[in-house]
KEKOLDREN-76958 format. One record per residue (C-alpha): residue number from 1; z negated, x negated, y. Coordinates in nm, 2 decimals, always signed. Each point is the difference from the previous one (the first is absolute). Layout:
BEGIN
<torpa: NUM; Z: Z; X: X; Y: Y>
...
This chain:
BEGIN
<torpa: 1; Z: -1.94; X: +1.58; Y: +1.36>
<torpa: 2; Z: -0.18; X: -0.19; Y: +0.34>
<torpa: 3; Z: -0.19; X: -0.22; Y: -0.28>
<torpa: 4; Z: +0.35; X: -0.06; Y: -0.21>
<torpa: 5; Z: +0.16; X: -0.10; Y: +0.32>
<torpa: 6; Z: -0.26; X: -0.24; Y: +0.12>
<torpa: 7; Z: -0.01; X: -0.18; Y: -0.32>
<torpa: 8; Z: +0.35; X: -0.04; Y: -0.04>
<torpa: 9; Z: -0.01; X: -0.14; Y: +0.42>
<torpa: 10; Z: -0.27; X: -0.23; Y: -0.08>
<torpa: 11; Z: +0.18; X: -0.12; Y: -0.30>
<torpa: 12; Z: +0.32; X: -0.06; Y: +0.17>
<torpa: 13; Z: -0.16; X: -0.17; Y: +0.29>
<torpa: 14; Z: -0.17; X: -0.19; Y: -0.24>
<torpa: 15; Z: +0.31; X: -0.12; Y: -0.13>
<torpa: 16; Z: +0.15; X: -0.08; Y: +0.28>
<torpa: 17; Z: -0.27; X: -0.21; Y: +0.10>
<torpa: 18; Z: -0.01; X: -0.19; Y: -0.27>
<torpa: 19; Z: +0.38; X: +0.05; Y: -0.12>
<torpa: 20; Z: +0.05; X: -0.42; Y: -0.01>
<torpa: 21; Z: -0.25; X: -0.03; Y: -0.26>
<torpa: 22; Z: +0.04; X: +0.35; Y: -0.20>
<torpa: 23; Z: +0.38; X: +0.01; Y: -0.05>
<torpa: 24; Z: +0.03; X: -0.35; Y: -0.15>
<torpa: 25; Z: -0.29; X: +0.13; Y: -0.24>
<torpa: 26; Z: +0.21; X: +0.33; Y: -0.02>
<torpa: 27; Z: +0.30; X: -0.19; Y: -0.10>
<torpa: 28; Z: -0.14; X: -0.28; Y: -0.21>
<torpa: 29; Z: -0.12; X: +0.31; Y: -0.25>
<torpa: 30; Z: +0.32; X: +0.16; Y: +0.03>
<torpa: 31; Z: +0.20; X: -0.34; Y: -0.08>
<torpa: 32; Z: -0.27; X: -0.09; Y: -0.34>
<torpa: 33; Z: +0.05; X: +0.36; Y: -0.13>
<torpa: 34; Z: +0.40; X: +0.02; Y: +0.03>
<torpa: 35; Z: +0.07; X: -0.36; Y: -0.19>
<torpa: 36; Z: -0.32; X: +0.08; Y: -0.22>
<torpa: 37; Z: +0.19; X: +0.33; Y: -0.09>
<torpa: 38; Z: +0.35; X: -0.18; Y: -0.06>
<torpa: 39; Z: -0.13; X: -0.30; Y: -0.17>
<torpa: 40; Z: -0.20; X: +0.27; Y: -0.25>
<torpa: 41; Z: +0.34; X: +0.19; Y: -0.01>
<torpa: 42; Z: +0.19; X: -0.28; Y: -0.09>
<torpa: 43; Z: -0.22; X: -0.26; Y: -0.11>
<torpa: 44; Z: +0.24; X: -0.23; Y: -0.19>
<torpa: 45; Z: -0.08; X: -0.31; Y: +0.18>
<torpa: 46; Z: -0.37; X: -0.10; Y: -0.04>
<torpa: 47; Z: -0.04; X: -0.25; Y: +0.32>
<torpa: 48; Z: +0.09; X: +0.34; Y: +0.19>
<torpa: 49; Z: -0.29; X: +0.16; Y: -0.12>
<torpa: 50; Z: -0.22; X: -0.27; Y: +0.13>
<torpa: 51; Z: -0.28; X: +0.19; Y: +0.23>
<torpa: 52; Z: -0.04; X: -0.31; Y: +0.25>
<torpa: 53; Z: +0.36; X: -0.01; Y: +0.04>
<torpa: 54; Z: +0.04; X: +0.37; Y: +0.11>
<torpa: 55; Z: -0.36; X: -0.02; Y: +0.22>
<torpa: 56; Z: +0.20; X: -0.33; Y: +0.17>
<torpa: 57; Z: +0.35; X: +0.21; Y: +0.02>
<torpa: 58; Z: -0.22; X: +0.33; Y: +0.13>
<torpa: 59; Z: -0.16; X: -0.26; Y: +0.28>
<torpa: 60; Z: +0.35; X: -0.12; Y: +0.13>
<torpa: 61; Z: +0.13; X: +0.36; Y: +0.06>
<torpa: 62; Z: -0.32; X: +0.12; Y: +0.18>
<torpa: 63; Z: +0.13; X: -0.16; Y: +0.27>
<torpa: 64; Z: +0.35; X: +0.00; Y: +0.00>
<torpa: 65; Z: +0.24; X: +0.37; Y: +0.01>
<torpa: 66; Z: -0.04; X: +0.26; Y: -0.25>
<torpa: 67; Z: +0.39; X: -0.09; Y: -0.11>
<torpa: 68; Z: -0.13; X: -0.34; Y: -0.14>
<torpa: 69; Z: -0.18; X: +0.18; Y: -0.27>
<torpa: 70; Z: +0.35; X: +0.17; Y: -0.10>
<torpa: 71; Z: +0.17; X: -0.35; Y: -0.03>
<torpa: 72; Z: -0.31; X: -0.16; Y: -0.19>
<torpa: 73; Z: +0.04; X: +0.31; Y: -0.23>
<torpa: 74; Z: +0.36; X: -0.02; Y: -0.04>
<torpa: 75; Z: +0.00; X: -0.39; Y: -0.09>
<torpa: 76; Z: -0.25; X: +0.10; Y: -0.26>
<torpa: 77; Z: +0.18; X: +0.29; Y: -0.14>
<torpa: 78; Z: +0.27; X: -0.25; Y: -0.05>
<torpa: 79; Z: -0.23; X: -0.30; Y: -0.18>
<torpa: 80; Z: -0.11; X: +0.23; Y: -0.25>
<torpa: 81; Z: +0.35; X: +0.14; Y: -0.09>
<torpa: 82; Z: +0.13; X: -0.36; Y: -0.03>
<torpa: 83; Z: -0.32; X: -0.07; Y: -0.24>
<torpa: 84; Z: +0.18; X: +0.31; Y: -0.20>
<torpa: 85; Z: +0.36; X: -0.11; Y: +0.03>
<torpa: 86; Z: +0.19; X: -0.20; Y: +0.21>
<torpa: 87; Z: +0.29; X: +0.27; Y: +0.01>
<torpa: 88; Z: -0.27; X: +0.29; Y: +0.08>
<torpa: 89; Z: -0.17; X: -0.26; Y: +0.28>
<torpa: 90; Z: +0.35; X: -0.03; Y: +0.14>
<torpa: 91; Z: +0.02; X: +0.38; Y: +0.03>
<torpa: 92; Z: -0.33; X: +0.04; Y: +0.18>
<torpa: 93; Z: +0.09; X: -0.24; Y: +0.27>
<torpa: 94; Z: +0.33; X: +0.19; Y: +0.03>
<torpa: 95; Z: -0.15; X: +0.31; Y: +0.05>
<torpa: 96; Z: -0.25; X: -0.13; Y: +0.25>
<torpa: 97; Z: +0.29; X: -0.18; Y: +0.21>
<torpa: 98; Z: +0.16; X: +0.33; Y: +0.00>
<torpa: 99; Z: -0.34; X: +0.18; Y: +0.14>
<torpa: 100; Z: -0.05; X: -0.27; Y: +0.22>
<torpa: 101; Z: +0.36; X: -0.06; Y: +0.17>
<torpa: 102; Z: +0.08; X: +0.38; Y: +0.00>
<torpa: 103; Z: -0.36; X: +0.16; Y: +0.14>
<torpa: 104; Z: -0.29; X: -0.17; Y: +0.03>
<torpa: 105; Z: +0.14; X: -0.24; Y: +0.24>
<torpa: 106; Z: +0.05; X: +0.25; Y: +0.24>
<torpa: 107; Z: -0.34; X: +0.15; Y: -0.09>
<torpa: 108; Z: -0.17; X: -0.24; Y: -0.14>
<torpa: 109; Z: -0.37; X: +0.19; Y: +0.05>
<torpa: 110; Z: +0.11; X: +0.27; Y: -0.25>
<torpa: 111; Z: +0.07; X: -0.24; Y: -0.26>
<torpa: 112; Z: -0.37; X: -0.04; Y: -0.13>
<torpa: 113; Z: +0.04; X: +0.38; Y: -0.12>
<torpa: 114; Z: +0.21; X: -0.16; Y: -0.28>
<torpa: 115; Z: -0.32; X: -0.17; Y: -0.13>
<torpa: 116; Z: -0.24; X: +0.31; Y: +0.06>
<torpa: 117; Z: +0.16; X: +0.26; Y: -0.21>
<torpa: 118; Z: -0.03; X: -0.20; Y: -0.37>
<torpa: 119; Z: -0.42; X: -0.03; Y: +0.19>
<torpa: 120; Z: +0.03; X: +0.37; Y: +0.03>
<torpa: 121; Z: +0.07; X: +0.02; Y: -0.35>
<torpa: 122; Z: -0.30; X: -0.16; Y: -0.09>
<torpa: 123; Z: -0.20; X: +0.22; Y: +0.22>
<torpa: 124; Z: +0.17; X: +0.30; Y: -0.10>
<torpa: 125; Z: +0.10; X: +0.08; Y: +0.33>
<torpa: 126; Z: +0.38; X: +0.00; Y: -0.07>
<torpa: 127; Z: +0.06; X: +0.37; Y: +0.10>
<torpa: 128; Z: -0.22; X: +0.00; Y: +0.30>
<torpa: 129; Z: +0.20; X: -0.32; Y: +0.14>
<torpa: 130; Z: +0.33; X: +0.24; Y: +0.10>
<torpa: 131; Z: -0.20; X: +0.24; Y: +0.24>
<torpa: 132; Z: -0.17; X: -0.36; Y: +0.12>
<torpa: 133; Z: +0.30; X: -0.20; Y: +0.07>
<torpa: 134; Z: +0.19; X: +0.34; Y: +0.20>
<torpa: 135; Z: -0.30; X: +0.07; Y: +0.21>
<torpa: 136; Z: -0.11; X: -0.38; Y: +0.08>
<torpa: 137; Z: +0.38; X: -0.16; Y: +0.00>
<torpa: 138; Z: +0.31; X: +0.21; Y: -0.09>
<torpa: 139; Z: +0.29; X: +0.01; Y: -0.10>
<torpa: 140; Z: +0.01; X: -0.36; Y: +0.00>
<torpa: 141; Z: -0.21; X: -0.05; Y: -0.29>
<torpa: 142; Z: +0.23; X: +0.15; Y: -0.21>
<torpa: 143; Z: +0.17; X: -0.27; Y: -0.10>
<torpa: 144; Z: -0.27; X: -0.28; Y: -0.01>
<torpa: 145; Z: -0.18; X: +0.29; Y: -0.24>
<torpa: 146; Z: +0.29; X: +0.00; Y: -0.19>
<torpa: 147; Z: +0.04; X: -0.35; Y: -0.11>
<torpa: 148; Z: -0.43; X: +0.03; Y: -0.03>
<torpa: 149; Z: +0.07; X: +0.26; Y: -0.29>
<torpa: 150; Z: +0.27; X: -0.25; Y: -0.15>
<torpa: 151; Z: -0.26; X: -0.25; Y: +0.04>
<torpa: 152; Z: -0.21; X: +0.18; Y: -0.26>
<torpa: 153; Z: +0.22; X: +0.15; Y: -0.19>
<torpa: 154; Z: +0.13; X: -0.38; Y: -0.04>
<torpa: 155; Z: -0.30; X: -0.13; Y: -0.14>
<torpa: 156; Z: +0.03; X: +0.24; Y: -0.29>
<torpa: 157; Z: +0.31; X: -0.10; Y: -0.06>
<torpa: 158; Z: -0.18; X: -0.36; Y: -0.01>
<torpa: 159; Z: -0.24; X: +0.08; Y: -0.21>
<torpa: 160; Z: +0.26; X: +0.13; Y: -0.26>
<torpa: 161; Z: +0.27; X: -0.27; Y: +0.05>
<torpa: 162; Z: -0.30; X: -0.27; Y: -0.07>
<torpa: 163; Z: -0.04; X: +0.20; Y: -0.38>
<torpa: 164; Z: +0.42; X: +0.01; Y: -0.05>
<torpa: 165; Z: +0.03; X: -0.42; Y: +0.12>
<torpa: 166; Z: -0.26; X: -0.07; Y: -0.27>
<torpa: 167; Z: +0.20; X: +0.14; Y: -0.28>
<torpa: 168; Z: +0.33; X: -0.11; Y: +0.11>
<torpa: 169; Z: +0.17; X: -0.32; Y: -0.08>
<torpa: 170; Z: +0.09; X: -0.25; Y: +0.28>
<torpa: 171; Z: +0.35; X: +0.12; Y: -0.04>
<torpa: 172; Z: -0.06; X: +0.36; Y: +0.18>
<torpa: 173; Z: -0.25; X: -0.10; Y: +0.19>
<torpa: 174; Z: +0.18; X: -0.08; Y: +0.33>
<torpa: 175; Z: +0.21; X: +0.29; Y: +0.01>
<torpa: 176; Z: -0.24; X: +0.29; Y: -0.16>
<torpa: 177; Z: -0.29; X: -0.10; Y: +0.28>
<torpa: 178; Z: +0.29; X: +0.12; Y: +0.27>
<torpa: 179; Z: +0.12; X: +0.26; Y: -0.13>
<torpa: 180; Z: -0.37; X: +0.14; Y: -0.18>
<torpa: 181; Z: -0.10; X: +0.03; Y: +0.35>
<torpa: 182; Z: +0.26; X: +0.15; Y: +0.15>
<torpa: 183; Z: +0.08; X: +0.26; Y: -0.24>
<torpa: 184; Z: -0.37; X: +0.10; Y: -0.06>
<torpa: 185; Z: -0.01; X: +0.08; Y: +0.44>
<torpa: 186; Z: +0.34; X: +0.20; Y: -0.01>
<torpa: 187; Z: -0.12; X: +0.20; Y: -0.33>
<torpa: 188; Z: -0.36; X: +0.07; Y: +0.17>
<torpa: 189; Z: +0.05; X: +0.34; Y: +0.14>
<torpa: 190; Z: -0.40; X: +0.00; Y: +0.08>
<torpa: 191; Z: +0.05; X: -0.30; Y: +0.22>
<torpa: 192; Z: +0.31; X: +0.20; Y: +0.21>
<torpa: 193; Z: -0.22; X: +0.34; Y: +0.01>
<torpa: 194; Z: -0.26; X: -0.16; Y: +0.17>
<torpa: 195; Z: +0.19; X: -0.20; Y: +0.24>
<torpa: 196; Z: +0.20; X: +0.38; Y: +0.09>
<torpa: 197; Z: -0.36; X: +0.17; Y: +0.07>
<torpa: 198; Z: -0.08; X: -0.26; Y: +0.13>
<torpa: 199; Z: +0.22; X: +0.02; Y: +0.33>
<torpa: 200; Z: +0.07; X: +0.32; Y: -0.01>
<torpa: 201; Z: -0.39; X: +0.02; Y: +0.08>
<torpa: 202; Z: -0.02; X: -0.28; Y: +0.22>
<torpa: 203; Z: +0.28; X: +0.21; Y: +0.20>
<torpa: 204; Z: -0.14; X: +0.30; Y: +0.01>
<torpa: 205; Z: -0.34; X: -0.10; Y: +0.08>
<torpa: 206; Z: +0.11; X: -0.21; Y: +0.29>
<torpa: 207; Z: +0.21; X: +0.29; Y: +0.15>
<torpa: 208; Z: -0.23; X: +0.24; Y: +0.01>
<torpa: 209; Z: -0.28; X: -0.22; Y: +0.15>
<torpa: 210; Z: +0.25; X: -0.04; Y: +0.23>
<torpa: 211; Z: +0.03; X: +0.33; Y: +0.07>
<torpa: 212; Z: -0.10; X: +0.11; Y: +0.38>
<torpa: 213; Z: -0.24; X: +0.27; Y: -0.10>
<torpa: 214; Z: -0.36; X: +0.09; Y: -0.06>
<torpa: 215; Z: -0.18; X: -0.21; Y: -0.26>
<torpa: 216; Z: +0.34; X: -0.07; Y: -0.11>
<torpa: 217; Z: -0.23; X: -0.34; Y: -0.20>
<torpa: 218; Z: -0.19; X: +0.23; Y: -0.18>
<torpa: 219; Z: +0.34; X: +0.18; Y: -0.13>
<torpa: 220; Z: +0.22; X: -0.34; Y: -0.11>
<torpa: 221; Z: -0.32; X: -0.10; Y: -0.21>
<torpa: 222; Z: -0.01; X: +0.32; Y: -0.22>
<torpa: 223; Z: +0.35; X: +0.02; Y: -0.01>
<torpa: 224; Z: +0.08; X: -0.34; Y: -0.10>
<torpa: 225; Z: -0.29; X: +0.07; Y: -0.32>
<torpa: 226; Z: +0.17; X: +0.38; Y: -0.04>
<torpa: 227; Z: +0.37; X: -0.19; Y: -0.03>
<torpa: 228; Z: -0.13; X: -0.31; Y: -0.17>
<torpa: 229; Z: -0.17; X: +0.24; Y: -0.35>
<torpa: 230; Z: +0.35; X: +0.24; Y: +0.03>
<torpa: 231; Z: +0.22; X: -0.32; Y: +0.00>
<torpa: 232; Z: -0.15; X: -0.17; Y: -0.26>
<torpa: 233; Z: -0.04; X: +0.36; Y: -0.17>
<torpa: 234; Z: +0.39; X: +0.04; Y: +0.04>
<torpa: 235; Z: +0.09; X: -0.35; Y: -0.06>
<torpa: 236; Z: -0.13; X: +0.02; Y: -0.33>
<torpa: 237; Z: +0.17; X: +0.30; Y: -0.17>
<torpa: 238; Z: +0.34; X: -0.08; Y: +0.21>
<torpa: 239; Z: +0.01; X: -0.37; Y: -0.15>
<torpa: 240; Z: -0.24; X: +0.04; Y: -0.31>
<torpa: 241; Z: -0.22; X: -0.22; Y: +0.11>
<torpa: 242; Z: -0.37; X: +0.03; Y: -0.10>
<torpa: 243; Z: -0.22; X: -0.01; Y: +0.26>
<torpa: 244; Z: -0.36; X: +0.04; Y: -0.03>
<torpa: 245; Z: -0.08; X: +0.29; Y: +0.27>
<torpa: 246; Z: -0.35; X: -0.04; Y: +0.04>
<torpa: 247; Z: -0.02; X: -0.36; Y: +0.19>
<torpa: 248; Z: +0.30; X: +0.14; Y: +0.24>
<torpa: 249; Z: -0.22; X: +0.30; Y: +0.14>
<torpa: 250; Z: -0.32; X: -0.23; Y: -0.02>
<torpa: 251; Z: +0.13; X: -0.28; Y: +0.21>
<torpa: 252; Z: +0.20; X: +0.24; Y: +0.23>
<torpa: 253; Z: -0.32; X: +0.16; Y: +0.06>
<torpa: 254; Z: -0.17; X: -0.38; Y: +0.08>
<torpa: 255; Z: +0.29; X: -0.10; Y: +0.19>
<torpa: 256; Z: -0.05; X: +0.31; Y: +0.23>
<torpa: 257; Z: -0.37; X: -0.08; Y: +0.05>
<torpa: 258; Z: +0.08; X: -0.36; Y: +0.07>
<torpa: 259; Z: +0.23; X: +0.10; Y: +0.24>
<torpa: 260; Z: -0.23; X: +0.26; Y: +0.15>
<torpa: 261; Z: -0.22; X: -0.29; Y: +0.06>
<torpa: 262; Z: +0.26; X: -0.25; Y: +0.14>
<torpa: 263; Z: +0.07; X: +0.27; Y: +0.27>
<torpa: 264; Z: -0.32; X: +0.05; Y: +0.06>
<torpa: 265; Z: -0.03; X: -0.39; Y: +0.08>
<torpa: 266; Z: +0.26; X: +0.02; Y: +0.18>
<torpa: 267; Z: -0.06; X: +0.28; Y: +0.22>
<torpa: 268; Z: +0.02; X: +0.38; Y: -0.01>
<torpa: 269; Z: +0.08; X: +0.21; Y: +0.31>
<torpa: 270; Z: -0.16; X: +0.27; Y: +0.19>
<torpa: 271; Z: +0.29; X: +0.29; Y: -0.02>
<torpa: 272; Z: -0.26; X: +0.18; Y: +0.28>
<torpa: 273; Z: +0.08; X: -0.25; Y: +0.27>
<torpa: 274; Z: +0.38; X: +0.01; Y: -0.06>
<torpa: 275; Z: +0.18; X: -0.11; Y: +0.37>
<torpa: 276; Z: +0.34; X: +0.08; Y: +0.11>
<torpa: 277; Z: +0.11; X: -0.24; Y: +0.27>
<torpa: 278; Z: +0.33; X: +0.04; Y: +0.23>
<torpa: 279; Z: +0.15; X: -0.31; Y: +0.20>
<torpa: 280; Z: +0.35; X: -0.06; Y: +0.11>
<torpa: 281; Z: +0.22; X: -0.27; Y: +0.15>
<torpa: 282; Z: +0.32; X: -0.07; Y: +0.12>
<torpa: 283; Z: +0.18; X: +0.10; Y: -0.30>
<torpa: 284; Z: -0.23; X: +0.22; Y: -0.26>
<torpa: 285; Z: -0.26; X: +0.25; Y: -0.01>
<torpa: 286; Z: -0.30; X: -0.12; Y: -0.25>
<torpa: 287; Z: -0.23; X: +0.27; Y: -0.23>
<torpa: 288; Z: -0.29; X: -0.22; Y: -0.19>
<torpa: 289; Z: -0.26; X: +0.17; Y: -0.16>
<torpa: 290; Z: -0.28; X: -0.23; Y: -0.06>
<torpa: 291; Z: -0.30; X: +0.05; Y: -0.27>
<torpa: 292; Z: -0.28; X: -0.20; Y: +0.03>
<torpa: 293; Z: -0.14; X: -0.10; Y: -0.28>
<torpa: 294; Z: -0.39; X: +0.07; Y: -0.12>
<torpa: 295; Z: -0.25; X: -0.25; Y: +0.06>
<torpa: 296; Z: -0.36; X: -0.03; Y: +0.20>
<torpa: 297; Z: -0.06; X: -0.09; Y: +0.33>
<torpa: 298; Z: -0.25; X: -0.28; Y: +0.06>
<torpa: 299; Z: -0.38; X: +0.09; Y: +0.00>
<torpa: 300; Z: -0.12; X: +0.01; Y: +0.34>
<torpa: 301; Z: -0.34; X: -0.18; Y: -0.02>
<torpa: 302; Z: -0.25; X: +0.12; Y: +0.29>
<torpa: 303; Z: -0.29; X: -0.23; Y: +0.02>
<torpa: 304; Z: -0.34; X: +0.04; Y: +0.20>
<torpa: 305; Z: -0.18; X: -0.28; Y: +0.16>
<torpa: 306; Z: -0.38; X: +0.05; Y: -0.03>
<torpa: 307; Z: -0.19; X: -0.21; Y: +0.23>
<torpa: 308; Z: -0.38; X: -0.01; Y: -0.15>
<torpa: 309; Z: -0.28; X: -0.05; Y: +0.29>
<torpa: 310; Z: -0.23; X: -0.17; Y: -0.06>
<torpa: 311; Z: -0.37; X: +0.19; Y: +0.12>
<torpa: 312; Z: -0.24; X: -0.24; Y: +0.23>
């Protein structure tokens, strides 16, 4: 444990020495992989696509906030529905007003979860991103995660609509991109299960990390996994929905072991050194019990001076 403990110190201070040159990098990556995942996704407008455009995009939001990358995304999104339809482009800037004016202008750092979950996807770690999102956020990345799982779920519906326009006549064209779009996202019971699990996860992961008890971390982790498996489990035979079982429990397990690890980075405490502290003023009595948390003291460095003499 006194060897994890130092690396993870010296990796941190690290970091933190060198944080004005590492997170640009850090977010430069994140920024090329995101619009690389949605132009792959969508990929109905070729200049999109273009690697030295995204490398140029990625290098403006190194340095500017992470919400930039969630507006860069959204304009996208709607440029490649437009290259689809003009009525189904016209949605997806409706529905990313909406996001915008209703939620992510009050918290506008949560809106890049929008744009991770469709990159979970393709890293098949969409169960594990429920017990992620309670334990690192909250319940306020319910509804960001929510309009992510549309996200996806929308670019099926794309892919589909793209096969219908090309067999229908200019006639229905108009009206059946609309209404092909919305009636394929109200009949997707899939898409509604997993946005239910989803909170419900985020929820119950988040209060009982909150929890004031004994390795209370360790607890929200596996139950977050146990709930996310019987969920899905439940969800499926209650809505007849087939879900494939065997990616839940294998990316509830990962998503426990990543957050393991994130709490590990983040700092673990030492339930043997637990303080209770009294204090009062004027008007209250206080009771604080303080934990510190694990981590290793500075070497102490004793060093001899040996003066050689030199023989006559």
């Amino acid at each position: 444990m006194t060897t994890l403990l130092t690396f993870r110190d010296s990796i941190k201070e690290f970091y933190s020495r060198y944080d004005y040159i590492l997170t640009p990098i850090v977010k430069f990556i994140l920024s090329f992989v995101v619009l690389r995942s949605l132009n792959s996704g969508f990929g109905y407008w070729n200049i999109l696509d273009n690697a030295m455009l995204m490398v140029l995009i990625s290098a403006v939001c190194a340095f500017l906030p992470i919400e930039v990358l969630a507006g860069i995304s959204g304009v996208i999104i709607a440029l490649q529905s437009f290259k689809v339809s003009i009525d189904v482009g016209a949605l997806a800037v409706a529905v990313i007003i909406i996001f915008y004016s209703a939620y992510m202008r009050f918290v506008p750092k949560t809106g890049v979860i929008v744009v991770l979950v469709p990159l979970c996807y393709t890293l098949h770690l969409t169960y594990a991103l429920p017990i992620l999102l309670g334990f690192l956020i909250g319940p306020a990345a319910i509804i960001p995660a929510a309009f992510g799982f549309i996200l996806y779920y929308y670019e099926g519906c794309l892919a589909e609509l793209v096969k219908v326009l090309a067999a229908a006549t200019e006639e229905d064209e108009a009206v059946q991109g609309f209404q092909y779009v919305i009636n394929a996202l109200i009949d997707n019971k899939e898409m509604f299960l997993v946005i239910a699990v989803c909170a419900i996860v985020i929820l119950i992961t988040y209060c009982i990390y909150r929890l004031p008890v004994e390795h209370s971390w360790i607890a929200a982790f596996v139950a977050g996994g146990f709930f996310n498996v019987v969920l899905f489990l439940a969800g499926s035979v209650l809505a007849f929905v087939d879900v494939d079982i065997v990616p839940v429990i294998v990316e509830s397990v990962i998503g426990i072991l990543i957050a393991l690890f994130l709490q590990f980075c983040k700092g673990i405490v030492d339930y043997q050194r637990t303080e209770i502290l009294q204090f009062e003023d004027d008007e209250y009595y206080y009771y604080v019990k303080a934990i510190p948390k694990l981590s290793v003291s500075g070497t102490n460095k004793n060093i001899k001076h040996i003066n050689s003499k030199t023989s006559n």
